[in-house]
C-alpha positions in Angstrom: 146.1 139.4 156.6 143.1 140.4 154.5 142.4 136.4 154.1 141.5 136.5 157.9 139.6 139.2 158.7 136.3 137.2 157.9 137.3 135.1 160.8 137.5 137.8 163.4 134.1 138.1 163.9 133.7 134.1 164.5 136.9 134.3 166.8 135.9 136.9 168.6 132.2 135.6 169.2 133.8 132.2 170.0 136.1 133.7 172.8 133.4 136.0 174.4 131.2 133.5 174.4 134.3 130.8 176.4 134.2 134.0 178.6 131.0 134.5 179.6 130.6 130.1 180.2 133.7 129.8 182.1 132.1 133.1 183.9 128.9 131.5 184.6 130.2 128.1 185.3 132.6 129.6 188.4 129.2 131.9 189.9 126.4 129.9 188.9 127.5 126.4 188.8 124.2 124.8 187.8 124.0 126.8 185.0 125.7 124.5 182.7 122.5 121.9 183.0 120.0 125.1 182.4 117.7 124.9 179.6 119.2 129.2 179.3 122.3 127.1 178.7 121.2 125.1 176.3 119.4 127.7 174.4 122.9 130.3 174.1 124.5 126.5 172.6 121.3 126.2 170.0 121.8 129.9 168.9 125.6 129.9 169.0 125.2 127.1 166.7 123.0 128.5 164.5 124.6 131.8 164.4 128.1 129.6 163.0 125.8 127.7 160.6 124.2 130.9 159.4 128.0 132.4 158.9 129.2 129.6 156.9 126.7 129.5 154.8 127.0 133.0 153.8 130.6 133.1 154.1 130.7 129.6 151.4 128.5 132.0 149.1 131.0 135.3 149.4 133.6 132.5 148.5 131.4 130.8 145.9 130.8 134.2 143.9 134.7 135.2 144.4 135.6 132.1 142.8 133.1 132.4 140.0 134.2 135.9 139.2 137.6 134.8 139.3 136.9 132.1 136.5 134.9 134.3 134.4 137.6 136.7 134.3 139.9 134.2 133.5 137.8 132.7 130.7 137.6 136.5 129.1 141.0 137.1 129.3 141.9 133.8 127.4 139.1 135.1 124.7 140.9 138.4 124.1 144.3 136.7 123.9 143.0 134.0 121.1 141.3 137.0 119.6 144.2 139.2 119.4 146.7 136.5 118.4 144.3 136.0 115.6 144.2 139.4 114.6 148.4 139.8 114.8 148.7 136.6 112.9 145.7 136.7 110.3 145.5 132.8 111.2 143.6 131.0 113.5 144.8 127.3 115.3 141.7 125.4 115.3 142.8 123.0 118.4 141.9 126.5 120.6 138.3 127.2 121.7 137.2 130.8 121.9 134.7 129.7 125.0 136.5 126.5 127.0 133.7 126.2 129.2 130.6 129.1 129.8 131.2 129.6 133.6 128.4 133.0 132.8 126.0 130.5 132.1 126.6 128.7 135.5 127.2 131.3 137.4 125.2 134.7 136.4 122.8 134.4 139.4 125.7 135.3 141.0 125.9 138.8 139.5 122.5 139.7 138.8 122.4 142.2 142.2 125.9 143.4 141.4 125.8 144.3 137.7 123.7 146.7 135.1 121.4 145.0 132.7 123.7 146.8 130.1 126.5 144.7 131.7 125.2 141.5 132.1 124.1 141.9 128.5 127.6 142.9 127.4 129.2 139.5 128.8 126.3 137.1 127.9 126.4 138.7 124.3 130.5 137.9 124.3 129.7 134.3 125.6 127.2 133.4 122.9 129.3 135.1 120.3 132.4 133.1 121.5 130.3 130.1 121.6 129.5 130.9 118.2 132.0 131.3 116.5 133.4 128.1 118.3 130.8 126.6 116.0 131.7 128.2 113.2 135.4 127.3 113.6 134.4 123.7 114.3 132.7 123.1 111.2 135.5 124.8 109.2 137.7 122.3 110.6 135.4 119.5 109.9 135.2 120.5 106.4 138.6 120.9 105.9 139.5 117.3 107.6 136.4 116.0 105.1 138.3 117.8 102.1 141.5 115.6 103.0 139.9 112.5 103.8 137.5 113.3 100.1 140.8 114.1 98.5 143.2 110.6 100.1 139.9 108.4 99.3 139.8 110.3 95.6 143.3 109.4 95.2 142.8 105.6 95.9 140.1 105.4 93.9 142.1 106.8 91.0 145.3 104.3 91.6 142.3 101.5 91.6 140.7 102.5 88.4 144.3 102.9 86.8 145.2 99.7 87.9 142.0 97.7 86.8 142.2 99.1 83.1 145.6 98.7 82.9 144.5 94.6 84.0 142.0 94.5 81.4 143.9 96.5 79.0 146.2 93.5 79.6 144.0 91.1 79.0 142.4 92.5 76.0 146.1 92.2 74.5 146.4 88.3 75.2 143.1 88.0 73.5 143.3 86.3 69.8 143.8 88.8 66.8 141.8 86.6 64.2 138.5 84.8 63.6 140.3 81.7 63.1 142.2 81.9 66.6 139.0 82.8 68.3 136.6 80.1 66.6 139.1 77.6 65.0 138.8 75.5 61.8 135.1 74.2 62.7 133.3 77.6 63.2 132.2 76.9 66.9 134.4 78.2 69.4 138.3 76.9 69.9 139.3 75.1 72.6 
C-alpha cells in the first residue's frame, strides 16, 4: 500500500480534473473548443511532466541508496570473513563497482560533510586495497609462472650437458685416433 501512495495525488488530480470536463462539457458545451480549454490541457500536462520527473529522481536516489548499501554490506562481510579466517580469496573485490562515485550528488543535501567523508574515505580505501590485493595476486601468479619456466629451463640445461657430455664420451681417447698415422686430421 505504501508503493501507491505517490500515485494518489496524480489519481486524484486526474479524476477531478474528468469531473470538472465532463461538468463543463454538459453546461458549457463550447467549452471543449475554448482556448481556457486548451490552456487547463497545457498545464495538466505540464503539471504530470513536472511529477514524473521528480517522482523518476525520488526513485533514482532510492535505488542509488539501495545499491550503495548493498555494496557496503558486501565490504563488511569480505572484511569480516577475512578477519575470522586470517585468509583472504583473491577472486573477491572489496569495491565491485563505486556506485558513491556515481551517485553522491544524490546525497549531498541529505548527508553531513562528516558523513559523506566517512563513505568516500571507505570507497577509496576499498578501492585501495583492491589494488593492493591485485598486485599480490599478480605477483604470486608471476612467482609460479617464474618458478614452471625455471623448472624447464633446468630439465633443458640437464638435458643438453647430459647430450654433450655424451658426445664428449664418443670422442677419440688418443692423438693417434684423433690425427691418425699422417699427423693431419683422420678421416
Amino acid at each position: 500500500m505504501d508503493n501507491l501512495k505517490p500515485y494518489f495525488l496524480l489519481f486524484n488530480t486526474f479524476i477531478i480534473l474528468l469531473v470538472v470536463l465532463v461538468l463543463s462539457y454538459l453546461f458549457v458545451p463550447n467549452f471543449l473548443n475554448s482556448n481556457f480549454f486548451l490552456g487547463i490541457i497545457t498545464f495538466v500536462v505540464g503539471f504530470f511532466v513536472i511529477y514524473l520527473y521528480i517522482k523518476q529522481k525520488q526513485d533514482s536516489k532510492k535505488d542509488a541508496a539501495k545499491i550503495i548499501l548493498q555494496e557496503i554490506r558486501r565490504a563488511e562481510n569480505i572484511i569480516y570473513g577475512f578477519k575470522e579466517h586470517k585468509q583472504f580469496k583473491f577472486t573477491k573485490k572489496i569495491i565491485a563497482n563505486n556506485s558513491w562515485g556515481k551517485n553522491i550528488h544524490y546525497f549531498v543535501d541529505d548527508l553531513a560533510i562528516d558523513e559523506l567523508d566517512k563513505i568516500s574515505n571507505l570507497y577509496s580505501t576499498g578501492e585501495y586495497l583492491d589494488s593492493v590485493i591485485r598486485k599480490v595476486s599478480d605477483i604470486k601468479f608471476d612467482n609460479r609462472i617464474h618458478e614452471n619456466f625455471k623448472q624447464q629451463a633446468r630439465t633443458q640445461v640437464e638435458q643438453q650437458l647430459q647430450d654433450f657430455i655424451g658426445r664428449l664420451d664418443n670422442l677419440p681417447q688418443n692423438k693417434s685416433e684423433l690425427f691418425g698415422s699422417t699427423g693431419g686430421i683422420a678421416q
